[in-house]
DRENDODREN-486760 format. One record per residue: residue in three letters; x, y, z of N, C-alpha, C, CB in turn. Coordinates in steps of 0.02 Angstrom, whole numbers, plus 50000, padded with zeros to 5 digits. Each point is the difference from the previous one (the first is absolute). Glycine has a CB too. Example, Ala and Ser with C-alpha at 12.3 -4.5 7.8 and 13.67 -1.06 7.14 Angstrom:
BEGIN
{rec "ALA", {50660, 49716, 50390}, {49955, 50059, 50000}, {50045, 50060, 50000}, {49905, 49941, 50062}},
{rec "SER", {50077, 50112, 49902}, {50042, 50059, 50003}, {49961, 50055, 50037}, {50059, 49968, 49892}},
***
This chain:
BEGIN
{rec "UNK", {52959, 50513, 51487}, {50042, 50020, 49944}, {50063, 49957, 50000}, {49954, 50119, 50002}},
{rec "UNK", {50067, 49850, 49945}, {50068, 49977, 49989}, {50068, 50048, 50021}, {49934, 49939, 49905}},
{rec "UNK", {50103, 49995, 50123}, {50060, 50025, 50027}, {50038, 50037, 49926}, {50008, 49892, 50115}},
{rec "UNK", {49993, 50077, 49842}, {50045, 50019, 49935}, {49952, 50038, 49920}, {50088, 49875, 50057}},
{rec "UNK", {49954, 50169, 49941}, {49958, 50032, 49922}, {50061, 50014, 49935}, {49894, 50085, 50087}},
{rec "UNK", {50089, 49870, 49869}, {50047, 50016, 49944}, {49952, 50047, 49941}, {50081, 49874, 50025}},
{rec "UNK", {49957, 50192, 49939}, {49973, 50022, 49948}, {50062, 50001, 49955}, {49900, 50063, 50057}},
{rec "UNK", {50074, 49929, 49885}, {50036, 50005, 49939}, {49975, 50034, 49947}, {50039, 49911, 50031}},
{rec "UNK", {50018, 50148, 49949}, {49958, 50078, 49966}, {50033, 49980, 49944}, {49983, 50115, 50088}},
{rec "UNK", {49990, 49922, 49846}, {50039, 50004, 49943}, {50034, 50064, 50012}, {49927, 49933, 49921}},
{rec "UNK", {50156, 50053, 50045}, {50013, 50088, 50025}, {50025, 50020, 49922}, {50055, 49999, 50155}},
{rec "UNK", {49959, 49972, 49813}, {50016, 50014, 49901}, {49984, 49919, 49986}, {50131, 50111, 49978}},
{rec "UNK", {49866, 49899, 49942}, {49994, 49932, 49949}, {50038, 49951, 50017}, {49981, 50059, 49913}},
{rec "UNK", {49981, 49899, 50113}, {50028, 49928, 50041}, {50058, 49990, 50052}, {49965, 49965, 49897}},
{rec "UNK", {50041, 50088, 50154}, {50022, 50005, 50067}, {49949, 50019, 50024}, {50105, 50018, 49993}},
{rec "UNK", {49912, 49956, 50089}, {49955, 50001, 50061}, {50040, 50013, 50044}, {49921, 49929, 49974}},
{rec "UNK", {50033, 50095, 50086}, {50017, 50011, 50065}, {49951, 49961, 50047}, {50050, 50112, 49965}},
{rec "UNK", {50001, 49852, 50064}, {49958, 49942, 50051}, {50021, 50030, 50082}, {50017, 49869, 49903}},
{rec "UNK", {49925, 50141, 50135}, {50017, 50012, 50090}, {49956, 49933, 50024}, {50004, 50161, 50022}},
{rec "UNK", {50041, 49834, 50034}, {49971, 49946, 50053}, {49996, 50045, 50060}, {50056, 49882, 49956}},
{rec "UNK", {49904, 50120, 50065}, {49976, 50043, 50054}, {49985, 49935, 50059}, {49939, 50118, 49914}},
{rec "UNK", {50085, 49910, 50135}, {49982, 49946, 50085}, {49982, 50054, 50026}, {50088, 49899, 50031}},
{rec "UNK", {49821, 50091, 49976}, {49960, 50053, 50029}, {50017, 49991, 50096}, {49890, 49993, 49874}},
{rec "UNK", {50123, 49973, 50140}, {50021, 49990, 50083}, {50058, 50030, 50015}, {49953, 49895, 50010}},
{rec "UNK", {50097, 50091, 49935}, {50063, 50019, 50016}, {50037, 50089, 49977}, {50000, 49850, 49987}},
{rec "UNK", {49939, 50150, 49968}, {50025, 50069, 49965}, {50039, 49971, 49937}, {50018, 50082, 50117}},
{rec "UNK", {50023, 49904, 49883}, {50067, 49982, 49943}, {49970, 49998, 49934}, {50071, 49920, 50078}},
{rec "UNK", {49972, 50089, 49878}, {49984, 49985, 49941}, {50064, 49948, 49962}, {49921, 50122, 50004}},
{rec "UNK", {50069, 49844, 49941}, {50043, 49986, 49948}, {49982, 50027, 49933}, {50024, 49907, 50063}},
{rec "UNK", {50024, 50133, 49904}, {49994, 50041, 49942}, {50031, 49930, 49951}, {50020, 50157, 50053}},
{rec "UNK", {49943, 49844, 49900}, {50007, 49978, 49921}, {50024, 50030, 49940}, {49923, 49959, 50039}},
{rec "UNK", {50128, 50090, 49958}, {49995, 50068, 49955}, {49996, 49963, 49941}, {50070, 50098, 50061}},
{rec "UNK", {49955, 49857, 49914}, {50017, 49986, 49913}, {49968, 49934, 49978}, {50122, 50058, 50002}},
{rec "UNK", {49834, 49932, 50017}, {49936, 49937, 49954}, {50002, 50017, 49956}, {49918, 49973, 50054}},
{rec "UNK", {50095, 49972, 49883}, {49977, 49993, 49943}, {49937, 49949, 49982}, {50117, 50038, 49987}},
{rec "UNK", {49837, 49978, 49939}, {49978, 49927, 49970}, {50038, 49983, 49964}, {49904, 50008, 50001}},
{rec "UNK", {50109, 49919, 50020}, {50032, 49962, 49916}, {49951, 49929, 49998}, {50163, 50038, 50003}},
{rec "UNK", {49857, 49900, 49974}, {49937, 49938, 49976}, {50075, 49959, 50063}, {49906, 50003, 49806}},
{rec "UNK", {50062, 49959, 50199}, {50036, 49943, 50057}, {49966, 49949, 49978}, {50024, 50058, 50111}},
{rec "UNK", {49982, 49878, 49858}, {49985, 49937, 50010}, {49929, 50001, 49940}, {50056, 49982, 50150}},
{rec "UNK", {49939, 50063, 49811}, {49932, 50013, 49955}, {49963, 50054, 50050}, {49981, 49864, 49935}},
{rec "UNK", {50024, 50128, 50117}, {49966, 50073, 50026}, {50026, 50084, 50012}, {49956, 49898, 50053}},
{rec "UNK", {49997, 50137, 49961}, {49993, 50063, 50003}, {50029, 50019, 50072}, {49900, 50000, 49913}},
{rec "UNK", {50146, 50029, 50122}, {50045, 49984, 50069}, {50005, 50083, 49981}, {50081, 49850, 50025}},
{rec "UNK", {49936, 50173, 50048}, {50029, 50070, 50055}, {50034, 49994, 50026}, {49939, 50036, 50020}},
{rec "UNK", {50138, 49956, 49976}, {50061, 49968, 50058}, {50028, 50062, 50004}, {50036, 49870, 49971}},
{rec "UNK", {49992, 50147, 50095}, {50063, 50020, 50024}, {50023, 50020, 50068}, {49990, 50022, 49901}},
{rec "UNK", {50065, 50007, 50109}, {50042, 49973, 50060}, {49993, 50061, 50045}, {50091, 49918, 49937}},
{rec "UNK", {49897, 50075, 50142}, {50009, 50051, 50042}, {50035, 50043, 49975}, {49988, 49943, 50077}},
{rec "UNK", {50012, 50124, 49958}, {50044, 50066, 50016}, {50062, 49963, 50044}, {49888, 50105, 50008}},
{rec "UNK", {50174, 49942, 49970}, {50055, 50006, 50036}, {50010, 49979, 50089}, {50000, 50090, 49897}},
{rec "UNK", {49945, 49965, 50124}, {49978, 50001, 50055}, {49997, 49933, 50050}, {49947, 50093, 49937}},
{rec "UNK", {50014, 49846, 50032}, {49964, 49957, 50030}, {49997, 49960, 49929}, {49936, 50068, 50111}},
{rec "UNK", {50153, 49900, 49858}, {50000, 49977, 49951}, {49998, 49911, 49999}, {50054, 50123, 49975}},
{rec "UNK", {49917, 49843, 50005}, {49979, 49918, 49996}, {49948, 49974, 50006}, {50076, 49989, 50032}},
{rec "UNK", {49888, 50069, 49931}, {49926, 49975, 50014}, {49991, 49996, 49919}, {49949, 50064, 50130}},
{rec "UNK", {49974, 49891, 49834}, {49994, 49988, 49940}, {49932, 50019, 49998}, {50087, 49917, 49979}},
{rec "UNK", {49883, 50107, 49955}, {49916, 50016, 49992}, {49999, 49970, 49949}, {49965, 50105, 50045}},
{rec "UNK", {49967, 49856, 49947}, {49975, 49980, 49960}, {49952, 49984, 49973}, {50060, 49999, 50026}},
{rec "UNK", {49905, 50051, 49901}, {49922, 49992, 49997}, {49981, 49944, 49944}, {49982, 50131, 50036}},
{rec "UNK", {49968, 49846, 49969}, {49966, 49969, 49950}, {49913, 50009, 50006}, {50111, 49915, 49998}},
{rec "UNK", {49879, 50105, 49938}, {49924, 49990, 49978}, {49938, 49934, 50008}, {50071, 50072, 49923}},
{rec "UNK", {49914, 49933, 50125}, {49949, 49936, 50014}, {49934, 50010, 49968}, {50050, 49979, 50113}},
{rec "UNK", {49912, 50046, 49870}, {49942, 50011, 49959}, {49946, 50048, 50024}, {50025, 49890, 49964}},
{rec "UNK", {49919, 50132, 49990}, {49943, 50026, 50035}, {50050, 50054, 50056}, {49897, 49873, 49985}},
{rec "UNK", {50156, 50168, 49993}, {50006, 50066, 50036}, {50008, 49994, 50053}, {49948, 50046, 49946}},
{rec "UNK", {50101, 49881, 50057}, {50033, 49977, 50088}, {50075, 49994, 49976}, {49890, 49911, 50068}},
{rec "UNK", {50162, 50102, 49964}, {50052, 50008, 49986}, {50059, 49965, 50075}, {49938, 50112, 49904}},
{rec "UNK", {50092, 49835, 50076}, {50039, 49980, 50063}, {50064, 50045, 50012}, {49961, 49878, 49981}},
{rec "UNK", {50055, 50125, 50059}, {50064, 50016, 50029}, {50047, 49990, 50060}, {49949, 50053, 49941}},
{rec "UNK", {50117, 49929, 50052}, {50048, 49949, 50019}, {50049, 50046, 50029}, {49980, 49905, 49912}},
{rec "UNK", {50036, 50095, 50155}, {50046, 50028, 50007}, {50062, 49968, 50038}, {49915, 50081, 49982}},
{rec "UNK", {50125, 49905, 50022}, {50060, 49934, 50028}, {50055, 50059, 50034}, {49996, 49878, 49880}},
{rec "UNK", {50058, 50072, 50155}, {50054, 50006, 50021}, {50025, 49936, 50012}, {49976, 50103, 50035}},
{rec "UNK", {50082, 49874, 49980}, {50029, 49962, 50023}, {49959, 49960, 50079}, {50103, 50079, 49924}},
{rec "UNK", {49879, 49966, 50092}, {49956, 49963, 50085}, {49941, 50013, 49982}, {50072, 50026, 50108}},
{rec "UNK", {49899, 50018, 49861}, {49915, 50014, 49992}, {49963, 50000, 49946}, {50017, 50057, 50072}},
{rec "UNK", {49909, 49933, 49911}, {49968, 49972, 49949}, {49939, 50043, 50012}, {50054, 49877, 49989}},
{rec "UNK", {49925, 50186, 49976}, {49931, 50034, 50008}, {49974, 49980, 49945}, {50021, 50096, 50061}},
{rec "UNK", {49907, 49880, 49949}, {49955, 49970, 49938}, {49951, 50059, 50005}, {50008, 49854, 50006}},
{rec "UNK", {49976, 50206, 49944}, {49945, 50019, 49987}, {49953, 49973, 49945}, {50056, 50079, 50050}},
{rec "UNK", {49916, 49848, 49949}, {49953, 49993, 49950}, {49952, 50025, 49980}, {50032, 49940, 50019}},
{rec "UNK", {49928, 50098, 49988}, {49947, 50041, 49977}, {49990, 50073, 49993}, {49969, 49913, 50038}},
{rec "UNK", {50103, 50114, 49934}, {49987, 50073, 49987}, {49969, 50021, 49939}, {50089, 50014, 50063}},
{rec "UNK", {49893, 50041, 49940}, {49969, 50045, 49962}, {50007, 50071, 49970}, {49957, 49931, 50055}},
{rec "UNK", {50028, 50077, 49883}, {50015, 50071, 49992}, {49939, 50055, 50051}, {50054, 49959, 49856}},
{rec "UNK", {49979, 50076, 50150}, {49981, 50069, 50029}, {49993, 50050, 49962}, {50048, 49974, 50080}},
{rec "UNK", {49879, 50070, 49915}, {50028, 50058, 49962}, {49987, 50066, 50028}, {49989, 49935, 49906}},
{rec "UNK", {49976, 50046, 50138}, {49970, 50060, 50050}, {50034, 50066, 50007}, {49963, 49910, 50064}},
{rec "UNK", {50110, 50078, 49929}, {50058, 50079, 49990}, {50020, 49990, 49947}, {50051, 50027, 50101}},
{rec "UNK", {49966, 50043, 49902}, {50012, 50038, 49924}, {50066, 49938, 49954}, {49982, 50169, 50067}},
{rec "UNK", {50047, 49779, 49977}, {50053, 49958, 49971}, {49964, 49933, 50009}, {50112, 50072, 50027}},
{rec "UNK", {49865, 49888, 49940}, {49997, 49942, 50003}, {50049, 49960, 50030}, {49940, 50026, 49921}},
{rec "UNK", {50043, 49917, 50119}, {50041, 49961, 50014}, {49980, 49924, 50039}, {50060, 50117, 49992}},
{rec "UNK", {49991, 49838, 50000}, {49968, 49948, 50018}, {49994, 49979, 50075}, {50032, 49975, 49890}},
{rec "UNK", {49927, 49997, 50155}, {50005, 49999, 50079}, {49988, 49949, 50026}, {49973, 50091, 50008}},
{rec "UNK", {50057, 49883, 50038}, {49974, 49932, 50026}, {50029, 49991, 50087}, {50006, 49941, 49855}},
{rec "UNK", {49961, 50034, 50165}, {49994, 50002, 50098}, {50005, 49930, 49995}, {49910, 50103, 50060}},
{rec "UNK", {50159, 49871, 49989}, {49995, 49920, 50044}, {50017, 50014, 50068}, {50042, 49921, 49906}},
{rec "UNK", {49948, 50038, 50126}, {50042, 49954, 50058}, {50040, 49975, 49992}, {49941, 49981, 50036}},
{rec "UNK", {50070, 49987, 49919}, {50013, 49923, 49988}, {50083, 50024, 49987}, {49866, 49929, 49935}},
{rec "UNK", {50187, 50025, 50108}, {50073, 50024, 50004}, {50021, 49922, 50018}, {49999, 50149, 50046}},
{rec "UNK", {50028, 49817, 49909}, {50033, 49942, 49999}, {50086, 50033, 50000}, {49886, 49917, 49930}},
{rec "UNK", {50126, 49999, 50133}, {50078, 50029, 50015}, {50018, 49947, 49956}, {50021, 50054, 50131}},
{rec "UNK", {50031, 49962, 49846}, {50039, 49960, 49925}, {50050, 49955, 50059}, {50012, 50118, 49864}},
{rec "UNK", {50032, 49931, 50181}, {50067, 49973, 50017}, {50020, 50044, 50070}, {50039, 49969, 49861}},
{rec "UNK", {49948, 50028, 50182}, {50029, 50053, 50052}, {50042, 50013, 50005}, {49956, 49986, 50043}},
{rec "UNK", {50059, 50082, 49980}, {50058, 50041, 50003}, {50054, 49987, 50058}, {49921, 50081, 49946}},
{rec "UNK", {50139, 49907, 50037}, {50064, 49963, 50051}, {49987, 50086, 50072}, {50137, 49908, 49860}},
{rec "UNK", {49867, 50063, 50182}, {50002, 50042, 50083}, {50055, 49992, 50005}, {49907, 49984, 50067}},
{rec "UNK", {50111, 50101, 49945}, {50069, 50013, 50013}, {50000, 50006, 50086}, {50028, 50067, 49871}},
{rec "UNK", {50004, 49903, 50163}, {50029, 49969, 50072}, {50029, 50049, 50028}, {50023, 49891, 49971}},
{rec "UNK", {49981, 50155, 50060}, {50049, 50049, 50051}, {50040, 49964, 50031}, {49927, 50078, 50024}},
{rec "UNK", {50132, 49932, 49994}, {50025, 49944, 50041}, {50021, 50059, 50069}, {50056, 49887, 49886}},
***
């Protein structure tokens, strides 16, 4: 099973709720306020971490045939879920997708004890 699971729920008319779940670690990152709007001629799902665990970015786009990418960034990290999917199996639909895959953008400065 993949280290990482992103779902993205509809929760009213064109907001979402995006979680990143780290099945090893427990943790989550909450998404509370995704919107759709068009980006570049396309159909896009953006928005910004919770308070909590704030500088993180989501981002969906429609790849075809009922595959759906999703992007999740920070400043040091890069999660690629390319091949998610809707789910409908519970009573809420939603979209799901499992990686590994964790590109470091920029490492984080080590703070020194002296």
């Amino acid at each position: 099973m993949p280290r990482y699971q992103i779902t993205l729920t509809n929760h009213s008319a064109g907001r979402y709720r995006g979680v990143l779940a780290d099945l090893e670690s427990r943790s989550q990152i909450d998404f509370p306020e995704c919107s759709k709007h068009r980006q570049d001629g396309r159909s896009v799902i953006t928005g910004h971490s919770s308070t909590d665990l704030p500088g993180w970015f989501l981002e969906m786009s429609f790849v075809g045939d009922g595959v759906f990418s999703i992007t999740l960034s920070d400043p040091h990290f890069r999660i690629e879920f390319p091949a998610c999917e809707l789910d409908e199996t519970d009573s809420e639909p939603r979209i799901v997708g499992w990686t590994d895959d964790v590109q470091v953008l920029r490492e984080k400065n080590k703070v020194n004890a002296a």
